[in-house]
Every structure is written in C-alpha cells, then in structure tokens.
C-alpha positions as CSV (number, residue, x, y, z in Angstrom):
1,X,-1.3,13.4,-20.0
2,X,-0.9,16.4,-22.6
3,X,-0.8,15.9,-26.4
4,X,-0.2,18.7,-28.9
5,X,-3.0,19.5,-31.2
6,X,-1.0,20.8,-33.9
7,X,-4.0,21.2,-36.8
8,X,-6.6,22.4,-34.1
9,X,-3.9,25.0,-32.6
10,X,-4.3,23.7,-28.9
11,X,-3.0,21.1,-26.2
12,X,-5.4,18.5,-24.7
13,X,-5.2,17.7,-20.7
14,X,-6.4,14.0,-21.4
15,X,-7.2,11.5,-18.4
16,X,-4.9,8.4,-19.4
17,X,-7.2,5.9,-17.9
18,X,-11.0,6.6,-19.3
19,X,-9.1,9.3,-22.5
20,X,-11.5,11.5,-21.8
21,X,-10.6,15.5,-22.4
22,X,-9.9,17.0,-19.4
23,X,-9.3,20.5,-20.8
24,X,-8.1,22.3,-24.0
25,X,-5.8,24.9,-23.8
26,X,-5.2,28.0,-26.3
27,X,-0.7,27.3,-26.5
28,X,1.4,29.0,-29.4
29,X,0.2,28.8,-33.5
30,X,1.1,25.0,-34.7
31,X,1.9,23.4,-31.0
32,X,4.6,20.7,-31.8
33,X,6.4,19.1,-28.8
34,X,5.7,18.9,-25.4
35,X,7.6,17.8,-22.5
36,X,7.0,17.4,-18.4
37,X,8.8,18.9,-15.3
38,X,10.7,16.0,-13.7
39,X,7.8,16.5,-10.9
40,X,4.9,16.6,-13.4
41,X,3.8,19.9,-12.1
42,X,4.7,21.7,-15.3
43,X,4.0,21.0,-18.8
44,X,6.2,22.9,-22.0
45,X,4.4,22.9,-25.7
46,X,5.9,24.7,-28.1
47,X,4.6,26.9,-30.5
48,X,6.5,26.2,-33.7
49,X,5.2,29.4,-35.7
50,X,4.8,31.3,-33.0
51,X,8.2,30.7,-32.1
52,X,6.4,30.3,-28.1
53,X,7.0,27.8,-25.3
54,X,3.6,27.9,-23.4
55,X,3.7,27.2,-19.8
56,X,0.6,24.8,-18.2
57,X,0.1,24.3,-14.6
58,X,-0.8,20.7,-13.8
59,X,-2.2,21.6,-10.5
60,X,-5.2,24.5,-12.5
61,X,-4.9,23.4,-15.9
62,X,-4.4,26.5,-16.7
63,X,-1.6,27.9,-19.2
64,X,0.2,30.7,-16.5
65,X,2.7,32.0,-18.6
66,X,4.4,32.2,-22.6
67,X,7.3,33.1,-23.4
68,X,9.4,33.5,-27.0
69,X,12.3,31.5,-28.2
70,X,14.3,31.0,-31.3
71,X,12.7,30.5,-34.8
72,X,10.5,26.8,-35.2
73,X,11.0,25.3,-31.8
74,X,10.2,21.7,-32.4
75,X,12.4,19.5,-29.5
76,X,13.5,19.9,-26.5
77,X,17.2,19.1,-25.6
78,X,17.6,15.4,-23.6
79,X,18.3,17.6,-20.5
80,X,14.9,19.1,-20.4
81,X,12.8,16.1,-20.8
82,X,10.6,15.0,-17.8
C-alpha cells in the first residue's frame, strides 16, 4: 500500500498487515492522489505544485521516473484507477 504524504512532501510504501513503513519516497512538492497499475506493479502520486506524476516501481520501491502534467493535478480520471 502507498499513501501520499502531502505535509511531509513524500509517499509511504506501508506493509497493510503489521503498518509498518516499508520505505519513503522523495515524489513531486504537495503529493495528493495516488493510484495503482491494474497489475499493482506501478504506483502514480501526483505532485500538485509540482505539477509532477512520480512513477514508483512496486517490484524496487524505487521512484524510476517523473514526468510533468497540467497545472494542480489532484485525480486521476475513472479510466486510470487500478
């Protein structure tokens, strides 16, 4: 599981079972949503300053790539959701 740390500026890998942090990733300035590849390999936060959609690799826990999009991105369309 991933949750958005919007205050902290980061995004938590957290094992659902125990809730322990797994790993806390540097994603764009105030990360607001985040969503999951339908095969839960990929993760999406956006950056809502940053105007950013960081990319995280389930499989390293690693953020592999970040890339801009339009001003405030705070959703993701229905047809992206995981």
């Amino acid at each position: 599981m991933v949750a958005a740390n919007e205050d902290a500026g980061n995004a938590s890998i957290i094992d659902p079972i125990s809730g322990k942090v797994l790993a806390s990733l540097v994603v764009g300035t105030e990360p607001e949503a985040v969503t999951v590849s339908p095969d839960g390999r990929w993760v999406y936060v956006t950056g809502e300053t940053s105007n950013t959609i960081s990319v995280i690799d389930m499989r390293t826990e690693k953020v592999v790539t970040t890339f801009l999009v339009d001003a405030r991105p705070r959703w993701f369309r229905e047809g992206m959701r995981g």
